[in-house]
C-alpha angles and dihedrals in degrees: 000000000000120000123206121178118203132194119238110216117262092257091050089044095047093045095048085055099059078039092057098045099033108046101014093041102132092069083214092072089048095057087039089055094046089049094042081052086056091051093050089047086051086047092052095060091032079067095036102056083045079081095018118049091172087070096064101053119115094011100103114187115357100254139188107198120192126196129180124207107198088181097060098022091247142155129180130183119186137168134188090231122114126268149119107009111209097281098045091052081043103055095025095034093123103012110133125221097011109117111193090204094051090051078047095057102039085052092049098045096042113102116269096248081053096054091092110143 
């Protein structure tokens, strides 16, 4: 597993922080928000494979794994769901009020004639 780290601009960086602590200031919402992003990613290929089997192979049990680092003050929560590929956390990374499983669904359930990208 590779790991990048990338900057947000001041003005991105400066509006996720009165995010955090306005509207996620119980900690406890904001975990709750970040797991409830790994369900829908396990959602999203849950759908997916329905029309794809191909997409399910090797994945085992949908699965949210959360592991805590006391030594750096770190949490991190993954799933092997599907979500955001590199360019889409590069380009959305930030971006409030967007959901990625809600544009999903509205694509997967639009008529065919309507699925134009």
């Amino acid at each position: 597993m590779t790991t990048e780290k990338h900057g947000f601009e001041a003005e991105v960086s400066r509006l996720l922080h009165m995010m955090v602590h306005s509207v996620y200031s119980e900690r406890e919402i904001f975990l709750r928000e970040l797991i409830s992003n790994a369900s829908d990613a396990c959602d999203k290929l849950r759908y997916a494979g329905l029309t794809n089997n191909d997409l399910l192979k090797g994945t085992g049990e949908f699965a949210i794994d959360i592991k805590l680092d006391k030594e750096n003050k770190t949490l991190t929560i993954s799933d092997n769901g599907v979500g955001m590929d590199r360019e889409d956390l590069i380009s959305h990374l930030g971006t409030i009020a967007r959901s990625g499983t809600s544009s999903f669904m509205e694509e997967a359930t639009a008529p065919p004639n309507a699925r134009i990208k």
